[in-house]
N, CA, C, O and CB atoms as a CASP TS submission, in Angstrom:
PFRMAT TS
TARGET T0000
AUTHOR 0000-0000-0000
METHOD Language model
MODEL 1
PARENT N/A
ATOM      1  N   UNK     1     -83.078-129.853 -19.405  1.00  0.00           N
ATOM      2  CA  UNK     1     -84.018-130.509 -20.287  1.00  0.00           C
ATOM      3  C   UNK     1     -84.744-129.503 -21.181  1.00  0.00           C
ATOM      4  O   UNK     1     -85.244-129.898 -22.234  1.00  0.00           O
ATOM      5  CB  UNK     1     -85.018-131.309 -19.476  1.00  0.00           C
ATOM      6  N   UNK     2     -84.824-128.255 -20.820  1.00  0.00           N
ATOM      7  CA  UNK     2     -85.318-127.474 -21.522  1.00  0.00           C
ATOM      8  C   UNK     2     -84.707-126.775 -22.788  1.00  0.00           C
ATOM      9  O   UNK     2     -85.273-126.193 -23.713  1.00  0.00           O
ATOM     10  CB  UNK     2     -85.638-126.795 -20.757  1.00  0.00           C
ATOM     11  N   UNK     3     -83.622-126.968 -22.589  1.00  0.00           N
ATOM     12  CA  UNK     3     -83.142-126.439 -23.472  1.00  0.00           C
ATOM     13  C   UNK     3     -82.792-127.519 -24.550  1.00  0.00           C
ATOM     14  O   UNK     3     -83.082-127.252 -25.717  1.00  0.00           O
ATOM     15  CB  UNK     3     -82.170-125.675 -22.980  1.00  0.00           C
ATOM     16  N   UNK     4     -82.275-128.554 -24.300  1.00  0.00           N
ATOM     17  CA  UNK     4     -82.499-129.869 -25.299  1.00  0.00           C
ATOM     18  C   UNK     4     -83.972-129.451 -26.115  1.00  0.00           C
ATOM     19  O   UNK     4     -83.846-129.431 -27.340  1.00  0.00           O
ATOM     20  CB  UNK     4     -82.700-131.593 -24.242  1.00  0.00           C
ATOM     21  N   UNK     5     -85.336-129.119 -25.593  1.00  0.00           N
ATOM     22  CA  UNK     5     -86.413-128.988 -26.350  1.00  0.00           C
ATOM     23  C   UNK     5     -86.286-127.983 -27.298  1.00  0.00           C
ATOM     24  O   UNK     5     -86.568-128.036 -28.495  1.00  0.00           O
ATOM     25  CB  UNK     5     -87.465-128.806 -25.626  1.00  0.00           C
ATOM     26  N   UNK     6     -85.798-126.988 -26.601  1.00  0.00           N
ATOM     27  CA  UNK     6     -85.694-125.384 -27.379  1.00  0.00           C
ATOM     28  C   UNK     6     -84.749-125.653 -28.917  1.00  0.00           C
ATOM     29  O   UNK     6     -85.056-125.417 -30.085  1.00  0.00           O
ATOM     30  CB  UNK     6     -84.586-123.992 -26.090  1.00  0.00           C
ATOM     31  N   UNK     7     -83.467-126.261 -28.292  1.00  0.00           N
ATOM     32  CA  UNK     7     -82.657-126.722 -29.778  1.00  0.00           C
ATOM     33  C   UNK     7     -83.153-127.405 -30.355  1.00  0.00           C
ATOM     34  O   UNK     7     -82.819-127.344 -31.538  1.00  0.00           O
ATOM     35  CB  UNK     7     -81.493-127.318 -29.854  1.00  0.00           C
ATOM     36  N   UNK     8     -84.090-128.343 -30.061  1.00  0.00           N
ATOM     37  CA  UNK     8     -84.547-129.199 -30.883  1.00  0.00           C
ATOM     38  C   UNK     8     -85.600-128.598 -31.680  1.00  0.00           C
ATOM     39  O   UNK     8     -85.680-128.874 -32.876  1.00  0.00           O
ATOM     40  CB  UNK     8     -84.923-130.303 -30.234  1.00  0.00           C
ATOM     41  N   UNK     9     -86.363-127.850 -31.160  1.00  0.00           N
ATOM     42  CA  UNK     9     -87.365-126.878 -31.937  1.00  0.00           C
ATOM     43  C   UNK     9     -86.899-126.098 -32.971  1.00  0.00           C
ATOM     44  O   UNK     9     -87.489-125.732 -33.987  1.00  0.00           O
ATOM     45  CB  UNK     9     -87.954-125.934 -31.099  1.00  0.00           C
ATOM     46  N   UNK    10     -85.554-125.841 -32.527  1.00  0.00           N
ATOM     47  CA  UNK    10     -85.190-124.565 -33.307  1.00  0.00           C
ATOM     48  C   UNK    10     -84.426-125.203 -34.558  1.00  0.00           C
ATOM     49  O   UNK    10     -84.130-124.496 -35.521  1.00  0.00           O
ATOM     50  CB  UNK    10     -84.176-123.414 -32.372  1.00  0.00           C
ATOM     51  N   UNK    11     -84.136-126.487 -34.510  1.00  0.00           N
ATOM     52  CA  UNK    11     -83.647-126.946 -35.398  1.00  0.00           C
ATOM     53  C   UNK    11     -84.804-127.882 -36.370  1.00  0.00           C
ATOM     54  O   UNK    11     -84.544-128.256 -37.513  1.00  0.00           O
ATOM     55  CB  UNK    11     -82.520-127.576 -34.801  1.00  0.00           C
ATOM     56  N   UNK    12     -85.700-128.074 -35.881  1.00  0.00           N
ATOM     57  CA  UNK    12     -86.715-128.013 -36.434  1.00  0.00           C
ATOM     58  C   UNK    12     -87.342-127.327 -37.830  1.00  0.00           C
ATOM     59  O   UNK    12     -87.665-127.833 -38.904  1.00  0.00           O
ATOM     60  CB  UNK    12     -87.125-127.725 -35.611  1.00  0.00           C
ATOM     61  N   UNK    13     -87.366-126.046 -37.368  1.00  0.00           N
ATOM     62  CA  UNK    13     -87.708-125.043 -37.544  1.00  0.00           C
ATOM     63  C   UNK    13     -86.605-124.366 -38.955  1.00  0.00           C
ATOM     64  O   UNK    13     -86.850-123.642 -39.919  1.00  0.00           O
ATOM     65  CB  UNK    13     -87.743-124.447 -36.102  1.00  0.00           C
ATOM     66  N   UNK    14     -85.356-125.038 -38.450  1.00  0.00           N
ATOM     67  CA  UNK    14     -84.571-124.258 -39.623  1.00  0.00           C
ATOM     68  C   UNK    14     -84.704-125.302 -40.351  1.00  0.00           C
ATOM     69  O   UNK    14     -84.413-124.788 -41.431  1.00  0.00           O
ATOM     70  CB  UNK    14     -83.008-123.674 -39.478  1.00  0.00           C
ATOM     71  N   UNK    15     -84.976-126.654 -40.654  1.00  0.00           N
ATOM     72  CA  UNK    15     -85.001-127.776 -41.386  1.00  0.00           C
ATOM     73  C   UNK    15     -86.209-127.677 -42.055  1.00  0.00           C
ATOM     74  O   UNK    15     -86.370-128.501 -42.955  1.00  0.00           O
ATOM     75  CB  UNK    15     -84.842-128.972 -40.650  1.00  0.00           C
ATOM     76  N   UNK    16     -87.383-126.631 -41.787  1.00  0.00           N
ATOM     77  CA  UNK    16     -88.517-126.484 -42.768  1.00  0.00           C
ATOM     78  C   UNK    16     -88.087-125.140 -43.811  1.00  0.00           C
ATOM     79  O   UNK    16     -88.472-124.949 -44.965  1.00  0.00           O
ATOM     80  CB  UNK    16     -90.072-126.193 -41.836  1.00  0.00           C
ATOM     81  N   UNK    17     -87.361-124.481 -43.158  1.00  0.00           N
ATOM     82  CA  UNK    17     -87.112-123.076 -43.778  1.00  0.00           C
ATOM     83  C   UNK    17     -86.090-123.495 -44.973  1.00  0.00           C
ATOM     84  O   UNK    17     -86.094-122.813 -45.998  1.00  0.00           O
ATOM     85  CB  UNK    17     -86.394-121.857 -42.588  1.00  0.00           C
ATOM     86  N   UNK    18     -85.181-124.654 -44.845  1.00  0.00           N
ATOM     87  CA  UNK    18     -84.423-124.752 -45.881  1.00  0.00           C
ATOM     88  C   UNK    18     -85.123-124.838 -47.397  1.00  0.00           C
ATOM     89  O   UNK    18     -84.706-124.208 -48.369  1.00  0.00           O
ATOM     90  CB  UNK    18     -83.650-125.853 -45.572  1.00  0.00           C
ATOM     91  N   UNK    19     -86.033-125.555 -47.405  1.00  0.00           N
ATOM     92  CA  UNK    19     -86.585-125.651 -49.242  1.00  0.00           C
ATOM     93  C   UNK    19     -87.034-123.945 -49.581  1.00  0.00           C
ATOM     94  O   UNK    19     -87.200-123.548 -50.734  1.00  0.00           O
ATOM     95  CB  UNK    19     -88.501-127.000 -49.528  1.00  0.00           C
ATOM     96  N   UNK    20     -87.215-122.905 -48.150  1.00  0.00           N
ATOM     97  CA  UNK    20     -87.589-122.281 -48.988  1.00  0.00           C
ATOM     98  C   UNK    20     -86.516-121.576 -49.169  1.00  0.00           C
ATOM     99  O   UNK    20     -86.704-120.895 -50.177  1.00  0.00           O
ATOM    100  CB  UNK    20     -88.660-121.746 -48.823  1.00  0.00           C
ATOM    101  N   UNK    21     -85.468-121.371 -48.717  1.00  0.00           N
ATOM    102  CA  UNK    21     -84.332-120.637 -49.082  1.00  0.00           C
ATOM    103  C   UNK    21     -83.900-121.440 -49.894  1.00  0.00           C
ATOM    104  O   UNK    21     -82.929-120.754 -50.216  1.00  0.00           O
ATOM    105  CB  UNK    21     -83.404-120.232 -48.134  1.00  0.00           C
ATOM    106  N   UNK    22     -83.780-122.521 -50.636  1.00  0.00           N
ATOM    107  CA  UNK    22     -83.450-122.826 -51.715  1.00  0.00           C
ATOM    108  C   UNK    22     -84.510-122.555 -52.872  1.00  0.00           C
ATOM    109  O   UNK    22     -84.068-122.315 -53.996  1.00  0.00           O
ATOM    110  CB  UNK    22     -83.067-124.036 -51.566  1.00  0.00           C
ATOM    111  N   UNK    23     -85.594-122.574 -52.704  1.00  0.00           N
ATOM    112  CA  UNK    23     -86.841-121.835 -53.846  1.00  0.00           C
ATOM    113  C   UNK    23     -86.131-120.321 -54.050  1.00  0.00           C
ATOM    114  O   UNK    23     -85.661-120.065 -55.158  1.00  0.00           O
ATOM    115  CB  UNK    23     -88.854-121.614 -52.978  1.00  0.00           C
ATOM    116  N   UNK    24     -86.076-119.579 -53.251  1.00  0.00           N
ATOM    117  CA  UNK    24     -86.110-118.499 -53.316  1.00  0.00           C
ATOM    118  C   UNK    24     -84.573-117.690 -54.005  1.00  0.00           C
ATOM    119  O   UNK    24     -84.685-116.696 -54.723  1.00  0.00           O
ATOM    120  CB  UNK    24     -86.557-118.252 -51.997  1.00  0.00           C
ATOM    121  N   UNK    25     -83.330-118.230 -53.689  1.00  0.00           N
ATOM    122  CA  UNK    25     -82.089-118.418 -54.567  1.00  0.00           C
ATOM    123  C   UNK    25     -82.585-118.767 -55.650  1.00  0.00           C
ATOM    124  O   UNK    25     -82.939-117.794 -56.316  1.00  0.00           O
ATOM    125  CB  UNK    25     -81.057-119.374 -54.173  1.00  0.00           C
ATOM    126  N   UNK    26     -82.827-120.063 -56.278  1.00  0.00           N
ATOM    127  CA  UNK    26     -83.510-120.246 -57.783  1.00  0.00           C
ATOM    128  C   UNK    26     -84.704-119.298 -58.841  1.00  0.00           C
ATOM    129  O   UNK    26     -85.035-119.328 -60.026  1.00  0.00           O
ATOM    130  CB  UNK    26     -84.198-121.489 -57.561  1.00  0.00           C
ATOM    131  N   UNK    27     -85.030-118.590 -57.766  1.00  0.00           N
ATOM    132  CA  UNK    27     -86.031-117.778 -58.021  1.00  0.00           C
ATOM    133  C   UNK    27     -85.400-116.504 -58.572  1.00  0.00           C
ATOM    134  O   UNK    27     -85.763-116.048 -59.656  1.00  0.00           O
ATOM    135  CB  UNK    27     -86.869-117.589 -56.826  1.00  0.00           C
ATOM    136  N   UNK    28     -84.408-115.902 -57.790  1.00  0.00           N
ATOM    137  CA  UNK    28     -83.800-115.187 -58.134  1.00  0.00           C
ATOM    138  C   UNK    28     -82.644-115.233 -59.155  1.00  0.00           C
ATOM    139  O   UNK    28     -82.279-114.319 -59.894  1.00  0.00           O
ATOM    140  CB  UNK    28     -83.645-114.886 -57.279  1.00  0.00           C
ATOM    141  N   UNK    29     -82.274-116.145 -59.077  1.00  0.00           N
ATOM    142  CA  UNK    29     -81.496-116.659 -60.366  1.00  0.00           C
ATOM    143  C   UNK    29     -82.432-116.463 -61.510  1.00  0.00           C
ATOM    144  O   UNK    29     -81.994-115.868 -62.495  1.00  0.00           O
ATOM    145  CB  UNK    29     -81.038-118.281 -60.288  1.00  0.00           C
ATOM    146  N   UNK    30     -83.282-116.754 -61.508  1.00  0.00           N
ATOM    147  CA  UNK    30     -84.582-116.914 -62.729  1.00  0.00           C
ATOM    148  C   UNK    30     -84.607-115.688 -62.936  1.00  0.00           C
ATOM    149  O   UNK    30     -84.216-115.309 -64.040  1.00  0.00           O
ATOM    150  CB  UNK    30     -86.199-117.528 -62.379  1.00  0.00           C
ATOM    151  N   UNK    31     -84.921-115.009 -62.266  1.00  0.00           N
ATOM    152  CA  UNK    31     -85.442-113.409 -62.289  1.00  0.00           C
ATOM    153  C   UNK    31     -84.279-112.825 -62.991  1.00  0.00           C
ATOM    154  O   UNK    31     -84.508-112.148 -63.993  1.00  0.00           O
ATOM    155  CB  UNK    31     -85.720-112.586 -60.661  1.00  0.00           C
ATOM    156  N   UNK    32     -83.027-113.005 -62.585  1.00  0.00           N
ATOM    157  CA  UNK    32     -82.135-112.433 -62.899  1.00  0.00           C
ATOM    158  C   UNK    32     -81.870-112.432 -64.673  1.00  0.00           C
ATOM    159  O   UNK    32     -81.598-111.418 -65.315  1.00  0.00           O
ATOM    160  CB  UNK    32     -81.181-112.981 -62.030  1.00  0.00           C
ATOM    161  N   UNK    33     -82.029-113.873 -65.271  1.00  0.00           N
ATOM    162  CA  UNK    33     -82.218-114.314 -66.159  1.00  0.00           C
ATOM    163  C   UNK    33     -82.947-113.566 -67.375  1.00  0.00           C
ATOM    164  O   UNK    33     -82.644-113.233 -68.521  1.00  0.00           O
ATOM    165  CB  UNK    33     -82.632-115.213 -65.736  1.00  0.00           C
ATOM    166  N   UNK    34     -84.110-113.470 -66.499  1.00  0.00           N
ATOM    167  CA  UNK    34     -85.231-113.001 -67.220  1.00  0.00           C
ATOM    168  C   UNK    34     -85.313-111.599 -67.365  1.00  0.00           C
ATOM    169  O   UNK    34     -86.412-111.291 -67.827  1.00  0.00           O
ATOM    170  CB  UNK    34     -86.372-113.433 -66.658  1.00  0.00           C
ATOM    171  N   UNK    35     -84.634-110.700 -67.167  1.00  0.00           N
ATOM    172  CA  UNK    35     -84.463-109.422 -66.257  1.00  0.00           C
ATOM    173  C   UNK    35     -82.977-109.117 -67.359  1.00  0.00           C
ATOM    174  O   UNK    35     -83.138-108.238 -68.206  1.00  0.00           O
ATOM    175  CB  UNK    35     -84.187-109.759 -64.067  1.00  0.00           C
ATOM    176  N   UNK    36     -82.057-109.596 -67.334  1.00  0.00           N
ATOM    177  CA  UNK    36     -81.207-109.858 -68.568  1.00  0.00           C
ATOM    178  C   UNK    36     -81.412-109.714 -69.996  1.00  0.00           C
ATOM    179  O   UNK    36     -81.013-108.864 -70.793  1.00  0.00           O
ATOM    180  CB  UNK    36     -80.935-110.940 -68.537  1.00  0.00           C
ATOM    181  N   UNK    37     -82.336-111.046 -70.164  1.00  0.00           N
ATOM    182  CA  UNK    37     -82.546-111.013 -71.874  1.00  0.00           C
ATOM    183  C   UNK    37     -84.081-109.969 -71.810  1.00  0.00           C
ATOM    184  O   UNK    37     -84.839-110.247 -72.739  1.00  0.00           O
ATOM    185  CB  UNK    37     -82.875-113.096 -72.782  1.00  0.00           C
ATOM    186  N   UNK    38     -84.517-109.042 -71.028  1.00  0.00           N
ATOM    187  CA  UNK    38     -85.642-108.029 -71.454  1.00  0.00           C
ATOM    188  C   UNK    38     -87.197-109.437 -71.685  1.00  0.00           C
ATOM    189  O   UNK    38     -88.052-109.378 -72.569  1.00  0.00           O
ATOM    190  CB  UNK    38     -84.955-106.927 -73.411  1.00  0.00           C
ATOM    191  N   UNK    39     -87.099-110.437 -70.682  1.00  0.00           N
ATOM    192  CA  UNK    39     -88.283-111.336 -71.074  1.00  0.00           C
ATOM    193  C   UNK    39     -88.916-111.492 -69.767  1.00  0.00           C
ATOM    194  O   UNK    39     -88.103-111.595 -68.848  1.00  0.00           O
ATOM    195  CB  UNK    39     -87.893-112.807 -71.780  1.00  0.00           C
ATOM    196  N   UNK    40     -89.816-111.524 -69.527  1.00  0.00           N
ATOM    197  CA  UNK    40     -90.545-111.720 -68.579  1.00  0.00           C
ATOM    198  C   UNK    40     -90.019-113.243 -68.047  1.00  0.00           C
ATOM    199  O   UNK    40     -89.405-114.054 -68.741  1.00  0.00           O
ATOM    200  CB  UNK    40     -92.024-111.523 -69.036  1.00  0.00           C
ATOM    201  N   UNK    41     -90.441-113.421 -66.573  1.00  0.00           N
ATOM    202  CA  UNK    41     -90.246-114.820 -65.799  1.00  0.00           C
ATOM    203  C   UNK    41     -91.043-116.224 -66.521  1.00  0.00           C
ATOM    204  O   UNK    41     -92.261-116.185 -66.694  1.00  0.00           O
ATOM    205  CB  UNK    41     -90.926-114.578 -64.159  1.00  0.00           C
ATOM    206  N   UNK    42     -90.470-117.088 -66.801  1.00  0.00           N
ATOM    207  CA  UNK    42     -91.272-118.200 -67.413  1.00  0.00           C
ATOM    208  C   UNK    42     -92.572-118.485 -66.507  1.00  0.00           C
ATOM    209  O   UNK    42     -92.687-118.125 -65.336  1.00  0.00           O
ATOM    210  CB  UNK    42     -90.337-119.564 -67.543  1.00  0.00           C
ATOM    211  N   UNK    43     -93.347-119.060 -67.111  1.00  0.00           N
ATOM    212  CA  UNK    43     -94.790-119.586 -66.379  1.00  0.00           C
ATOM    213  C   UNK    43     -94.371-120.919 -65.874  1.00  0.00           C
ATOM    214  O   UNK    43     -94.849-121.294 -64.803  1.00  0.00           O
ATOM    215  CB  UNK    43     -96.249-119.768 -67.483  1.00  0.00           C
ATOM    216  N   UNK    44     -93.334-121.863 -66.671  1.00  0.00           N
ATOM    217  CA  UNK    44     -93.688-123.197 -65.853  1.00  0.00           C
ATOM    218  C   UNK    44     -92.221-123.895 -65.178  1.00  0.00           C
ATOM    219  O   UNK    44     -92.280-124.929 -64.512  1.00  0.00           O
ATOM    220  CB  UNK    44     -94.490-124.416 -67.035  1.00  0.00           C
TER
END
């Protein structure tokens, strides 16, 4: 039974972390972008 909790936590846990590993890919894409044409990161 304990370990049913533990996976379940842990999967939890990776199901909050996903938006930010998808922020953070896009982010870098951006950067990359911006970093390219010599322009700073957009504001919005």
């Amino acid at each position: 039974m304990r370990l049913y909790w533990a996976i379940t936590l842990f999967v939890i846990a990776a199901l909050c972390w996903l938006p930010v590993v998808w922020l953070r890919i896009r982010l870098r894409g951006l950067a990359r972008i911006a970093a390219s044409r010599g322009q700073p990161l957009p504001l919005h």
